[in-house]
C-alpha positions in Angstrom: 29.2 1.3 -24.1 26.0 2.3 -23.0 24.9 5.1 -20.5 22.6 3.2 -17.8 21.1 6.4 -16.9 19.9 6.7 -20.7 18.8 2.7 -20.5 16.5 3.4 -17.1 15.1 6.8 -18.6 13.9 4.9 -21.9 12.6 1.5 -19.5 10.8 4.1 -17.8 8.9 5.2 -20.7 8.3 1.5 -22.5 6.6 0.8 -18.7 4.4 3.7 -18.6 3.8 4.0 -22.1 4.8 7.8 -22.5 7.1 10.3 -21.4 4.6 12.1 -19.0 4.6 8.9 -16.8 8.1 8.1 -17.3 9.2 11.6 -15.8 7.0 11.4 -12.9 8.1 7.8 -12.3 11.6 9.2 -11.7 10.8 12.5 -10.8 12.7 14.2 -13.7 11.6 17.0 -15.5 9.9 16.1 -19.3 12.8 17.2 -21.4 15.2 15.1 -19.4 13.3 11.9 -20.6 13.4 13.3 -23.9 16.8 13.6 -23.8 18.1 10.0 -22.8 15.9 8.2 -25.0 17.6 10.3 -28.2 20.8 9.9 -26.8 20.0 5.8 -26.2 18.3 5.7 -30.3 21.5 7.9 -31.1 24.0 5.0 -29.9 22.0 2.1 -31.0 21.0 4.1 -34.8 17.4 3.1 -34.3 14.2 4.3 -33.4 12.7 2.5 -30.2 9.1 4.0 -30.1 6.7 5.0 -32.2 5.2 8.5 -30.9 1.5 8.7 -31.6 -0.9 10.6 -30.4 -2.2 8.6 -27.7 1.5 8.4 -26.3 4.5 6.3 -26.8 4.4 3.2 -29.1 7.4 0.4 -29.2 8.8 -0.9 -32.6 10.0 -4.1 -33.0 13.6 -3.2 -32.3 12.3 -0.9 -28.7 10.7 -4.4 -27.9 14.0 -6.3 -28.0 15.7 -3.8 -26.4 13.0 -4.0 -23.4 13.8 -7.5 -22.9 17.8 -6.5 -23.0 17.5 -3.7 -20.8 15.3 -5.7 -18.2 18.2 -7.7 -17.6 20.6 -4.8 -17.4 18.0 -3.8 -14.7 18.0 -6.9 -12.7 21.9 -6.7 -12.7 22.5 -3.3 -11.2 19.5 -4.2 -8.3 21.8 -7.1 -7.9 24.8 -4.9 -7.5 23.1 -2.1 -5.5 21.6 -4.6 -2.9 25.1 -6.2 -2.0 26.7 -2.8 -1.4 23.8 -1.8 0.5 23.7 -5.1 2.0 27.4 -4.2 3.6 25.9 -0.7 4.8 25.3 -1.0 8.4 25.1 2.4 9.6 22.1 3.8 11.5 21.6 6.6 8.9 20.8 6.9 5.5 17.4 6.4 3.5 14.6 4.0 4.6 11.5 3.7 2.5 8.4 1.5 3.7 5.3 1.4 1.8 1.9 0.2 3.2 -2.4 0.7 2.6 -2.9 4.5 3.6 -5.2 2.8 6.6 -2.4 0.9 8.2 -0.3 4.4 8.0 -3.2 6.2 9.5 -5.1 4.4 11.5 -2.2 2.3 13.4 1.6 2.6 12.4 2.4 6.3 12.3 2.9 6.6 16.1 5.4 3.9 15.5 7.1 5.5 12.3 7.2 9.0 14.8 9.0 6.4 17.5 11.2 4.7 15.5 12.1 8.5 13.7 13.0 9.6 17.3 15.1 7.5 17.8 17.3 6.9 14.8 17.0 10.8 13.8 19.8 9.9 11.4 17.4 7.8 8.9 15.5 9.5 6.7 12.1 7.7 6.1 9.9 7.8 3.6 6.3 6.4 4.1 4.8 5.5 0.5 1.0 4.4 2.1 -0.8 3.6 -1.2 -3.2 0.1 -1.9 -0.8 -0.5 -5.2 2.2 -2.6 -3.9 5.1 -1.7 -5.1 8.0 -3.6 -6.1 10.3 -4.5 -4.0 12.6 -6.3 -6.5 13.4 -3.1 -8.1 14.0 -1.5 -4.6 11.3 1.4 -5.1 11.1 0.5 -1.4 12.8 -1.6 1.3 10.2 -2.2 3.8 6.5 -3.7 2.8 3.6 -4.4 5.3 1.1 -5.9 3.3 -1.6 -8.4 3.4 -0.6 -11.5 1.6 -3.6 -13.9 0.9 -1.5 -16.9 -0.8 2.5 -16.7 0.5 3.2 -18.6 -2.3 2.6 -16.0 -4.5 5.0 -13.6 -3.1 8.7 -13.6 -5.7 11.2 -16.3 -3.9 13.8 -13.1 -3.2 11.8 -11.7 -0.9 12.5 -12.4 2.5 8.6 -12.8 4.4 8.0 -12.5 8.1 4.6 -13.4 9.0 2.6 -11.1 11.1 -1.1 -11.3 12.8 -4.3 -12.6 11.7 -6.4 -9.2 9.9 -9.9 -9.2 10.8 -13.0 -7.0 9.7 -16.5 -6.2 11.1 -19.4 -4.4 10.1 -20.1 -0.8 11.5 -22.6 2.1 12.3 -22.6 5.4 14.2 -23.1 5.3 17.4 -25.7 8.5 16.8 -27.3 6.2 13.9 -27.4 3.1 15.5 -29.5 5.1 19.0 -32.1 6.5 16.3 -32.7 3.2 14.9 -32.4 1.2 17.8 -35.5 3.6 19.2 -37.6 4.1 16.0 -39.3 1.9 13.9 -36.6 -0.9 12.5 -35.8 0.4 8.9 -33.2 -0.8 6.4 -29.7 1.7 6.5 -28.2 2.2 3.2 -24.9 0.6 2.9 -21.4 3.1 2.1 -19.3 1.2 -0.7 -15.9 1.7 -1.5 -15.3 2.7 -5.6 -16.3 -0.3 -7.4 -16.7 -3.0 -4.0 -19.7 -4.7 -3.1 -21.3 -5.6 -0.2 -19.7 -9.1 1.2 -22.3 -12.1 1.8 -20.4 -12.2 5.4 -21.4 -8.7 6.1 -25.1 -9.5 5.3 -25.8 -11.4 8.6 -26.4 -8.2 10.6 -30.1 -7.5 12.7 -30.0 -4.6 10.3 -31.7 -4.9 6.8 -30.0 -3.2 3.9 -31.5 -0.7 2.2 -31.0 0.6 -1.7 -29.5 2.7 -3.1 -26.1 2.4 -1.9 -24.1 5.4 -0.8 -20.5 5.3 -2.8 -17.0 7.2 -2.4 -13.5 6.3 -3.1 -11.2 7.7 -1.0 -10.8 6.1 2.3 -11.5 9.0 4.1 -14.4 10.2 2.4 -15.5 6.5 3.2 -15.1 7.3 6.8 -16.5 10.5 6.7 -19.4 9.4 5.3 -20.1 6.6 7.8 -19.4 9.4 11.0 -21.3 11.6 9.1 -24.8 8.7 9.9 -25.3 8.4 6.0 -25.1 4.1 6.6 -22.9 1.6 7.8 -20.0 -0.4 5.8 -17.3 -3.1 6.6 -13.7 -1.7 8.4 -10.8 -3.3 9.7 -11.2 -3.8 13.5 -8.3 -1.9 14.1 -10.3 1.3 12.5 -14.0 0.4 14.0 -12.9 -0.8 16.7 -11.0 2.3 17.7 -13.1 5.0 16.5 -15.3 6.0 19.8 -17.9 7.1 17.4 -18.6 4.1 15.8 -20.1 0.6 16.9 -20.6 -3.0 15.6 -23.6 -3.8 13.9 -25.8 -5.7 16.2 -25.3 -9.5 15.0 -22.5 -9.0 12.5 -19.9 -11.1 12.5 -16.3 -10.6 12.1 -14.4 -11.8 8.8 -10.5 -12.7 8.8 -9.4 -11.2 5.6 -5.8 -12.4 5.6 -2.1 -12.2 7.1 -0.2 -9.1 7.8 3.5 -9.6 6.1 6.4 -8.1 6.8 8.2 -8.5 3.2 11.9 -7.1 2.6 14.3 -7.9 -0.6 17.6 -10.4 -1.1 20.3 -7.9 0.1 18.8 -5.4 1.3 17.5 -6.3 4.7 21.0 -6.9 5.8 21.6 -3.3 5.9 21.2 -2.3 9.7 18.9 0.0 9.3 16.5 -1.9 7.6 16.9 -4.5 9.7 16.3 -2.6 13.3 13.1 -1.4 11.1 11.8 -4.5 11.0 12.6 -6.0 14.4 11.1 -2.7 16.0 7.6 -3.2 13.3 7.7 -7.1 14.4 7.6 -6.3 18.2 4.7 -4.0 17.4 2.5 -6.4 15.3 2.5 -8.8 18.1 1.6 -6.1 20.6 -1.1 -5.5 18.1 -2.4 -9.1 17.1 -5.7 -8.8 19.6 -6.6 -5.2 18.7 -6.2 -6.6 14.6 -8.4 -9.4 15.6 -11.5 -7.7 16.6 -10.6 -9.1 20.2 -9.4 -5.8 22.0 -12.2 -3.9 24.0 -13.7 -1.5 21.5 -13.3 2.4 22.5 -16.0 3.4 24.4 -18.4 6.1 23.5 -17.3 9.6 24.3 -19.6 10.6 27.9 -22.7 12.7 27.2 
């Protein structure tokens, strides 16, 4: 009979291809990882990785035993949804995951609401741009944007949310100096590795080079407050942001559909599903501002 805890310890570490990412994927200490996968090679009398020095490598037998334990994996989600699927108390653990702007920038007010008043559930906000996977349950609520609904796993249950538009925008302080000097190209503030979309190109402003690059969204921000250029935002960020305006003759793109995704089981536990009920209400009290069709914030008086 095999130990499942010893089976999720050494799936862990065939997924992250070492035993440093397998113990942070859990949130175990190193030794404990250690420890399972000896205790899983001891049982089965064969070695499952390879340990070089550039981490973890499986053998031939680690590999059929992946493929084994996969489906030991998909069996105990199976199981754990139905159970949680009869849980319908108003307490318990709730984790939603979303982009760290959506978290930010619009839904934490509403996560702060909803805490108040269900101060029995314990939430846990995972805002990160990696979606996570909600067949494995590392969460029970997504809000995500979905550009092809067919490509979402047929388990999960999807209710569709507003339209996501973006725009193109300056400081207020940048956009006054340029508006009264000579025109000039502005440089443009990329994201990481993005470039600069042939929608956002239609602007009265010219583009100037070299860009300006960061990669964490609120360094992008910062930088664009901060009158280094101007750079495409949602229009629930611009459009918000009383020190920030539209680019004169930009346009607005719609980059996609806001989803409300949930998992099999799982959403019939109540608390999930007053979760999403209370985050539907809210998207559609939201769909002008994500739009670009809400009056932008005025500038602060002078």
């Amino acid at each position: 009979m095999f130990d499942w805890d010893d089976v999720r310890h050494f799936l862990a570490a065939a997924r992250g291809g070492s035993v440093r990412a397998a113990a942070a994927q859990l949130g175990v200490n190193h030794s404990t990882v250690l420890r399972r996968i000896a205790q899983l090679e001891d049982r089965l009398g064969a070695s499952l990785f390879e340990r070089l020095p550039s981490g973890y490598r499986l053998t031939d037998t680690g590999d059929e035993v992946v493929a084994l334990a996969e489906q030991m994996e998909a069996a105990s989600n199976r199981l754990e949804s139905r159970v949680l699927g009869r849980d319908q108390g108003v307490r318990g653990l709730l984790r939603v995951t979303m982009a760290p702007t959506l978290a930010s920038h619009l839904f934490m007010p509403d996560l702060a609401e909803f805490a108040r008043k269900y101060p029995e559930i314990e939430i846990d906000i995972h805002s990160s741009d990696d979606p996570v996977n909600l067949t494995n349950r590392q969460a029970d609520v997504a809000l995500r944007v979905v550009y092809d609904r067919s490509s979402l796993p047929l388990n999960l249950h999807a209710l569709k949310g507003p339209a996501l538009f973006g725009g193109v925008y300056i400081s207020r302080a940048l956009l006054d100096d340029w508006k009264s000097g000579e025109p000039r190209p502005v440089r443009w503030i990329l994201k990481e590795f993005d470039g600069i979309p042939d929608w956002a190109r239609a602007g009265d402003i010219p583009i100037a080079d070299p860009p300006v690059r960061t990669v964490e969204a609120g360094a992008h921000l910062a930088a664009l407050h901060e009158r280094m250029g101007m750079t495409t935002l949602p229009c629930f960020v611009g459009d918000t942001d009383s020190r920030l305006a539209r680019v004169p003759g930009s346009r607005l793109n719609e980059h996609d559909t806001l989803w409300l995704l949930t998992q099999g089981e799982t959403r019939k536990t109540r608390r999930v599903r007053l979760l999403i009920e209370f985050m539907s209400r809210k998207l559609s009290g939201y769909a002008p501002l994500l739009a670009g069709l809400a009056e932008p914030r005025a500038a602060p008086a002078r």
